[in-house]
ZALO-226108 format. One record per residue (C-alpha): residue in three letters; residue number from 1; x, y, z. Coordinates in Angstrom, 3 decimals. Example, Ala and Ser with C-alpha at 12.3 -4.5 7.8 and 13.67 -1.06 7.14 Angstrom:
<mido "ALA"; 1; <12.300; -4.500; 7.800>> <mido "SER"; 2; <13.670; -1.060; 7.140>> 
END
This chain:
<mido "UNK"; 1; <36.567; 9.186; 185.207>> <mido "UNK"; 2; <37.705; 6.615; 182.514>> <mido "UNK"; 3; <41.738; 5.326; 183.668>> <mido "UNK"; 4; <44.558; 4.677; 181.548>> <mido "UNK"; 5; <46.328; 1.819; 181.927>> <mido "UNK"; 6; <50.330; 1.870; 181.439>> <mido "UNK"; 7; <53.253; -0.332; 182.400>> <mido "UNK"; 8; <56.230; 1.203; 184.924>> <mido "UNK"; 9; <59.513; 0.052; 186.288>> <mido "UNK"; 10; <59.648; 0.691; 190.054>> <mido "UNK"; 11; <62.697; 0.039; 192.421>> <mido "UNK"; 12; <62.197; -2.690; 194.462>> <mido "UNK"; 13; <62.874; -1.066; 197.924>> <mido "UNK"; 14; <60.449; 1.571; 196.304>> <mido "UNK"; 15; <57.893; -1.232; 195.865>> <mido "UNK"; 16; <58.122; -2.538; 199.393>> <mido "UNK"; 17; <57.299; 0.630; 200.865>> <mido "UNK"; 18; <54.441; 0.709; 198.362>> <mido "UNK"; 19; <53.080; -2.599; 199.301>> <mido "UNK"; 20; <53.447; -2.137; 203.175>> <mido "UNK"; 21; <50.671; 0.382; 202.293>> <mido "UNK"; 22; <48.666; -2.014; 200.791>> <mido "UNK"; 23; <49.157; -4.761; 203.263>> <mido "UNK"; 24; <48.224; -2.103; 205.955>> <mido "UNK"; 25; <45.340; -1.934; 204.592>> <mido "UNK"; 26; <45.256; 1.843; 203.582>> <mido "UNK"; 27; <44.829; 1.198; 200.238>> <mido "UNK"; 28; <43.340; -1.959; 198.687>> <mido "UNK"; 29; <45.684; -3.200; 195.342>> <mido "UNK"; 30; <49.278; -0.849; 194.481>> <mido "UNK"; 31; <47.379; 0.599; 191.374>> <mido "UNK"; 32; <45.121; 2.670; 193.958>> <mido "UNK"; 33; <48.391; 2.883; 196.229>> <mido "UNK"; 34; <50.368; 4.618; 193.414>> <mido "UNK"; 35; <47.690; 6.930; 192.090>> <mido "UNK"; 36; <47.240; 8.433; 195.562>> <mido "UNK"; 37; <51.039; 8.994; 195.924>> <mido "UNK"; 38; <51.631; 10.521; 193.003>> <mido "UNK"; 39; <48.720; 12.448; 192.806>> <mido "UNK"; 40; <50.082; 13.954; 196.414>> <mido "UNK"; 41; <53.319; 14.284; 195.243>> <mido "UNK"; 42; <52.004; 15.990; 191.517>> <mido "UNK"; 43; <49.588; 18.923; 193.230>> <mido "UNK"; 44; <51.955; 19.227; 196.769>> <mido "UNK"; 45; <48.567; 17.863; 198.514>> <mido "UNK"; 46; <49.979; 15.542; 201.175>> <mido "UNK"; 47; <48.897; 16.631; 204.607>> <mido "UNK"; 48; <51.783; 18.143; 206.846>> <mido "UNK"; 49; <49.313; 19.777; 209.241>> <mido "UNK"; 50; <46.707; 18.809; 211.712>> <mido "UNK"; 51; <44.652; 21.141; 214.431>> <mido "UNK"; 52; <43.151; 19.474; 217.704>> <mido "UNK"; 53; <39.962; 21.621; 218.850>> <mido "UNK"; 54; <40.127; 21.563; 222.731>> <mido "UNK"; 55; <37.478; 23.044; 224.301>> <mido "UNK"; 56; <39.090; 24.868; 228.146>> <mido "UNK"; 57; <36.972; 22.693; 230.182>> <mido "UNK"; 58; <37.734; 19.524; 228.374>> <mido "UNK"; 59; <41.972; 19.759; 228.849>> <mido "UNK"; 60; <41.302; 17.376; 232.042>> <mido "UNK"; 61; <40.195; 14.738; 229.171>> <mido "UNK"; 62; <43.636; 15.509; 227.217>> <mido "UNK"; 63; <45.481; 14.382; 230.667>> <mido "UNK"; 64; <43.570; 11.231; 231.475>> <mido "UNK"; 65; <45.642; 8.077; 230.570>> <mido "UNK"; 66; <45.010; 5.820; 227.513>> <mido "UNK"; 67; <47.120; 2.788; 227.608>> <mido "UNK"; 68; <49.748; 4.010; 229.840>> <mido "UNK"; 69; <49.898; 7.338; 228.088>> <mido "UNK"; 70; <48.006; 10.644; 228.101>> <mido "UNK"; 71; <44.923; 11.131; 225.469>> <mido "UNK"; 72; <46.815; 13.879; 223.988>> <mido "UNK"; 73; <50.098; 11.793; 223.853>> <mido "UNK"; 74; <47.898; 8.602; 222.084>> <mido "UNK"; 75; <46.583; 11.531; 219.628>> <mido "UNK"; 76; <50.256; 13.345; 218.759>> <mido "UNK"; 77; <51.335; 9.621; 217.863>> <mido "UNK"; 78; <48.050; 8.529; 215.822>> <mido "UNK"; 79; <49.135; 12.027; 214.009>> <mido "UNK"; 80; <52.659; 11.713; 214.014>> <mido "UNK"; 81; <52.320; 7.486; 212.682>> <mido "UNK"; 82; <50.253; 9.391; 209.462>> <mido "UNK"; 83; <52.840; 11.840; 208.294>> <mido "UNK"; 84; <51.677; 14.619; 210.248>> <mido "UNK"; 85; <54.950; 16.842; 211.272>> <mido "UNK"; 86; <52.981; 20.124; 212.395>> <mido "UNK"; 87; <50.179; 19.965; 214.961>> <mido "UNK"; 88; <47.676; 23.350; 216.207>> <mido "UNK"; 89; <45.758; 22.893; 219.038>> <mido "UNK"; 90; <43.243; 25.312; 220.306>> <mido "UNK"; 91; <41.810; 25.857; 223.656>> <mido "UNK"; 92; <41.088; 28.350; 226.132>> <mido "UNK"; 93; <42.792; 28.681; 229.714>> <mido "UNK"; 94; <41.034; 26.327; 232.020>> <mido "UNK"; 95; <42.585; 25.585; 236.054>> <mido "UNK"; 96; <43.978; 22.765; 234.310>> <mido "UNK"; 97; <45.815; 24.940; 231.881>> <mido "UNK"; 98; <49.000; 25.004; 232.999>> <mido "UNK"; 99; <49.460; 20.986; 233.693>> <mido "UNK"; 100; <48.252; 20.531; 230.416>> <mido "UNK"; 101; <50.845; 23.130; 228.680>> <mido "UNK"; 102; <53.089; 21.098; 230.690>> <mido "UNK"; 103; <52.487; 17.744; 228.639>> <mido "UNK"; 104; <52.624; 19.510; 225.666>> <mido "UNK"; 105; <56.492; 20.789; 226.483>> <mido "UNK"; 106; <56.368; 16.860; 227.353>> <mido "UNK"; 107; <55.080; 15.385; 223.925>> <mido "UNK"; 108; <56.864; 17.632; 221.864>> <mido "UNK"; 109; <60.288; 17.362; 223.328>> <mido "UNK"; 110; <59.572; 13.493; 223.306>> <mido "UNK"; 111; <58.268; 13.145; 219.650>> <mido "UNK"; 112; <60.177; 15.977; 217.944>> <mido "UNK"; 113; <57.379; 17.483; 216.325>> <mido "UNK"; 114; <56.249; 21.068; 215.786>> <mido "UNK"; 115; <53.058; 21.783; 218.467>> <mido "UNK"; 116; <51.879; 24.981; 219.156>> <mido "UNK"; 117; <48.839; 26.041; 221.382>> <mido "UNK"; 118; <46.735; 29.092; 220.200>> <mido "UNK"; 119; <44.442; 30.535; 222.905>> <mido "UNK"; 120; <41.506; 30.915; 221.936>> <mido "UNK"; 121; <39.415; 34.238; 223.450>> <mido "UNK"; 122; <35.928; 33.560; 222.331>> <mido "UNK"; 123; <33.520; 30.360; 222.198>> <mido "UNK"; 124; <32.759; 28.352; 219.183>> <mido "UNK"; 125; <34.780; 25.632; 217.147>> <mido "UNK"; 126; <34.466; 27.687; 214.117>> <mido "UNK"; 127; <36.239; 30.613; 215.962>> <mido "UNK"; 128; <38.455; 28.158; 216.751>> <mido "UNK"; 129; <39.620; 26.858; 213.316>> <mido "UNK"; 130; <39.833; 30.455; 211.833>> <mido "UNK"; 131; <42.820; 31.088; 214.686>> <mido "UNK"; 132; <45.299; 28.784; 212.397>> <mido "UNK"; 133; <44.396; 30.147; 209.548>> <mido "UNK"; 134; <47.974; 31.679; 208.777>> <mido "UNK"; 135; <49.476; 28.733; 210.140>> <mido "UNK"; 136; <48.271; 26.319; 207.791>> <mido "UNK"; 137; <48.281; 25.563; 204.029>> <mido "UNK"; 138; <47.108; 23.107; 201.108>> <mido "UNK"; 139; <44.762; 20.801; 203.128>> <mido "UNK"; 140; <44.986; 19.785; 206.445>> <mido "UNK"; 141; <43.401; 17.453; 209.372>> <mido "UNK"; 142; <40.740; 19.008; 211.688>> <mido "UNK"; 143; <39.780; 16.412; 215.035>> <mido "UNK"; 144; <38.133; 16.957; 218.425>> <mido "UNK"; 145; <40.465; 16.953; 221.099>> <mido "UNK"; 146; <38.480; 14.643; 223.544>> <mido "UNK"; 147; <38.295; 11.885; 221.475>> <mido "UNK"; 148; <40.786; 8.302; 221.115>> <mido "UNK"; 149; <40.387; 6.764; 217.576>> <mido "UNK"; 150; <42.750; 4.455; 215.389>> <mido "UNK"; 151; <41.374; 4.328; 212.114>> <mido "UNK"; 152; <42.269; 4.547; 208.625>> <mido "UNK"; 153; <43.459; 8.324; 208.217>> <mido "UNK"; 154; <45.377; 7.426; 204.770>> <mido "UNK"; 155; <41.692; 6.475; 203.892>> <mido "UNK"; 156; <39.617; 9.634; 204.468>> <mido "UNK"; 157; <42.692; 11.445; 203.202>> <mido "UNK"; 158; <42.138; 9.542; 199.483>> <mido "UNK"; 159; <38.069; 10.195; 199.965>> <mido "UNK"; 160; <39.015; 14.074; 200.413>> <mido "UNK"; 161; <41.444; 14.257; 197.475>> <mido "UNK"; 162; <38.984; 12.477; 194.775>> <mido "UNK"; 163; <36.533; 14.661; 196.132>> <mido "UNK"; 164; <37.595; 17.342; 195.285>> <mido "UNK"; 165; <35.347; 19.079; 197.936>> <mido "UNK"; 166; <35.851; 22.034; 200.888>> <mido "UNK"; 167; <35.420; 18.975; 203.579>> <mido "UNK"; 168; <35.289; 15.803; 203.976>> <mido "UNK"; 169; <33.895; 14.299; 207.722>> <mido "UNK"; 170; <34.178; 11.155; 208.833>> <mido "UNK"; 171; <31.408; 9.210; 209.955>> <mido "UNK"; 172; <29.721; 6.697; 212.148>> <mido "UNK"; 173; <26.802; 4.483; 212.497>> <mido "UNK"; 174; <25.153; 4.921; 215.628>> <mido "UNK"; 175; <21.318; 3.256; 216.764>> <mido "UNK"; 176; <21.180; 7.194; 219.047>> <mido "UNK"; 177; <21.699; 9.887; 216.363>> <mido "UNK"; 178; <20.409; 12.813; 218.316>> <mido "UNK"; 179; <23.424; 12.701; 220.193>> <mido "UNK"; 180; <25.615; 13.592; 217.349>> <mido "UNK"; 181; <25.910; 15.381; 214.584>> <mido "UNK"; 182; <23.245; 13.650; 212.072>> <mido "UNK"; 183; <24.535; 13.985; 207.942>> <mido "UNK"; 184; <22.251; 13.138; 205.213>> <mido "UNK"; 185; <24.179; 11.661; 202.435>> <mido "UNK"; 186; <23.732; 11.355; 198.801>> <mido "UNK"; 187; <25.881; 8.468; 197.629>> <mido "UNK"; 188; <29.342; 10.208; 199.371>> <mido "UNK"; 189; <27.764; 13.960; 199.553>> <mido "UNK"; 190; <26.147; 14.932; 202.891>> <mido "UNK"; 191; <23.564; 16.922; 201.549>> <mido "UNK"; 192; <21.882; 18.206; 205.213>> <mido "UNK"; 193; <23.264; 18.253; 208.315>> <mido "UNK"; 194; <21.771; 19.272; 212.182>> <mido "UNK"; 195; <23.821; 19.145; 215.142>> <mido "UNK"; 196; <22.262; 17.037; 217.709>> <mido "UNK"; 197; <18.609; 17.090; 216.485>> <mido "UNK"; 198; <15.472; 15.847; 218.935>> <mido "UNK"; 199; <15.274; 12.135; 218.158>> <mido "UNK"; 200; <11.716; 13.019; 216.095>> <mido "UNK"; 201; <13.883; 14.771; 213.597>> <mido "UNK"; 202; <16.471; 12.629; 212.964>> <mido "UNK"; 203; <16.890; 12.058; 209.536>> <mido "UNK"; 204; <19.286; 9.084; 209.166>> <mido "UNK"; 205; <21.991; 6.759; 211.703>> <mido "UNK"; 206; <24.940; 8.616; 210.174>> <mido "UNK"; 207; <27.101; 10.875; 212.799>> <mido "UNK"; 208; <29.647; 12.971; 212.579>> <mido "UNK"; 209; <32.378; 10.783; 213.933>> <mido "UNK"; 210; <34.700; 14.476; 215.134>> <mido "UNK"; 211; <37.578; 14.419; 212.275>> <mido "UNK"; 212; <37.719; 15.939; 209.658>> <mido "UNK"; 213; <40.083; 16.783; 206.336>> <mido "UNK"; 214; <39.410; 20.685; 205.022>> <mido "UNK"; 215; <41.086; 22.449; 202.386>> <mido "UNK"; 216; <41.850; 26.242; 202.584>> <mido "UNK"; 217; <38.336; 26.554; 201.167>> <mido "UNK"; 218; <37.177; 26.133; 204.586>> <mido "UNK"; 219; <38.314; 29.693; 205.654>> <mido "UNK"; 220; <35.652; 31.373; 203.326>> <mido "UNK"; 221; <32.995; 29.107; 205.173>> <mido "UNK"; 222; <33.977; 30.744; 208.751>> <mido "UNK"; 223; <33.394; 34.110; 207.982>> <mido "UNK"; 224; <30.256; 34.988; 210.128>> <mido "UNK"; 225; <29.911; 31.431; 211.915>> <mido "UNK"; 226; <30.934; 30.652; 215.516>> <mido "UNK"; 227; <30.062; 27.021; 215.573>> <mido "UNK"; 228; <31.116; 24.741; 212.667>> <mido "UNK"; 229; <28.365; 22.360; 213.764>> <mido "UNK"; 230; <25.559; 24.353; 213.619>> <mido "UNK"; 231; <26.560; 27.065; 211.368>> <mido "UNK"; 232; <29.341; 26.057; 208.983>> <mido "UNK"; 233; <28.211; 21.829; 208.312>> <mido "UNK"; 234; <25.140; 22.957; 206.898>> <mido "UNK"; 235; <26.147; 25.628; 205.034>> <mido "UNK"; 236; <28.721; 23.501; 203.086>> <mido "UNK"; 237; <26.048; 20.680; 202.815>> <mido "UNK"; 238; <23.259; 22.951; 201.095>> <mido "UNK"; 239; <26.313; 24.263; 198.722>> <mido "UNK"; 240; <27.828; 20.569; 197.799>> <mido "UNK"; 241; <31.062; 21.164; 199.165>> <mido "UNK"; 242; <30.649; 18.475; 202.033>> <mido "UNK"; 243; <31.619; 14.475; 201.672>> <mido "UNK"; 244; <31.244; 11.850; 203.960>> <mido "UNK"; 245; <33.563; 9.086; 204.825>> <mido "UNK"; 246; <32.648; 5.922; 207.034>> <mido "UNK"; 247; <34.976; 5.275; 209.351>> <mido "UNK"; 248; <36.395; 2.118; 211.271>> <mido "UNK"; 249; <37.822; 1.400; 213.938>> <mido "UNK"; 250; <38.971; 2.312; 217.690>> <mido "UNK"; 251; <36.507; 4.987; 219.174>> <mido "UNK"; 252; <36.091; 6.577; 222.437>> <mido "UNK"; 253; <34.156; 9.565; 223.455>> <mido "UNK"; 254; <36.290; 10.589; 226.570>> <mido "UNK"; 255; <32.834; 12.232; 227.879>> <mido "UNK"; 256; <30.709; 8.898; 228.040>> 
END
C-alpha cells in the first residue's frame, strides 16, 4: 500500500518515549514507530489481554524457578513489561493445583495486575481458548504456559495488525520439525499446517514457536474443534486467515 509522506510537530518528552521504542529495537526508524501507535490508538487495537494455556499436568512447570523466580512469575512480567494489564490462564485441577493457585494470589498481589484462572473441564487447547471468550475483546495474546521466551512481542503485535488476518503464530527454525508444529508459508501466510508430523512428511524447518496474537475472529474457528493444533491451525491455513512471524530470542521448552 503506497504511503503518504507528511511533516508533524511532536513534543519532545513525546518523542523520547517514541524513540526508546526504536532504540529497543521494537520498531526499526520512528516513521514505523508512529504508524503502529497511532494506528492502535485510531481502531482501539492495542492489546490489553493475554491467556496462558496450562495444561493440569504441566502446573509443576509453572512452579519451577527461572532466574530466581517462578516460570509463571518470569511470564506475568514478560506480559506485564508489553502493556498487558489483564491475564486468563486456563488449566485443569492437577495435585499441584492448589500450590500453584497459591503463586497466582502471589504474582498478582505482587504485580497489581488482573489474573484470573478458568478451570477448564474437558481436554483440548481449543476448548481451552473458547473458555475466555466473554472475557476478552479486540485482539489479544494467546501463549503456552510451559514455555520461557523474551522476544520481540511489540513485533508480532505490528505483523498481526498489517495482517489483517484471524492469527498470527510465531515461529521458529528448528533442524527436528516433527517435534513441533510444522507451517508452510507463502511469503508471511502459512498456507498448511500438521501438528507434529512423522519426519517423512515434514514439509519445511518452520515450527510453531507456542504464541500467538488472535483477533475475536478466532472464536468462529473453535466451534467444533478441541485441539487448535490439529483442528483449528489448519483450518485457518487452508482459508488464508493464518500469518507467520519469525521469532528471536530467549526460548525454553520447560519439557526438554
Amino acid at each position: 500500500m503506497p504511503k503518504e509522506k507528511i511533516a508533524i510537530a511532536i513534543d519532545e518528552s513525546l518523542l523520547r518515549m517514541i524513540d526508546a521504542k526504536v532504540d529497543s529495537r521494537a520498531f526499526p526508524s520512528r516513521s514505523q514507530a508512529i504508524e503502529f501507535l497511532l494506528r492502535s490508538a485510531m481502531q482501539d487495537e492495542l492489546l490489553k489481554s493475554a491467556v496462558l494455556l496450562l495444561k493440569g499436568e504441566h502446573q509443576a512447570y509453572s512452579l519451577k524457578k527461572i532466574k530466581g523466580e517462578s516460570l509463571l512469575s518470569s511470564q506475568v512480567s514478560f506480559l506485564k513489561a508489553n502493556g498487558i494489564k489483564d491475564i486468563h490462564i486456563v488449566t485443569q485441577k492437577s495435585k499441584f493445583y492448589k500450590e500453584f493457585l497459591d503463586e497466582v494470589d502471589k504474582i498478582r498481589h505482587k504485580n497489581g495486575i488482573h489474573m484470573l484462572v478458568h478451570e477448564q473441564k474437558s481436554s483440548g487447547t481449543a476448548n481451552a481458548l473458547a473458555l475466555v471468550k466473554n472475557y476478552v475483546s479486540g485482539n489479544f495474546i494467546a501463549m503456552s504456559a510451559d514455555l520461557h521466551m523474551r522476544l520481540n512481542l511489540m513485533a508480532l503485535v505490528k505483523k498481526h495488525l498489517d495482517a489483517g488476518k484471524t492469527a498470527t503464530m510465531g515461529l521458529m527454525m528448528r533442524s527436528e520439525p516433527a517435534q513441533f508444529g510444522n507451517a508452510v508459508l507463502d511469503g508471511d501466510l502459512i498456507v498448511d499446517f500438521q501438528e507434529k508430523p512423522k519426519q517423512s512428511e515434514s514439509k519445511s524447518y518452520a515450527v510453531n514457536a507456542g504464541i500467538y496474537i488472535f483477533s475475536q475472529g478466532i472464536f468462529d474457528f473453535l466451534r467444533s474443534a478441541s485441539s487448535l493444533e490439529r483442528d483449528v491451525f489448519p483450518r485457518l491455513a487452508k482459508k488464508g486467515e493464518l500469518v507467520g512471524h519469525f521469532t528471536r530470542g530467549e526460548y525454553r521448552h520447560m519439557e526438554e
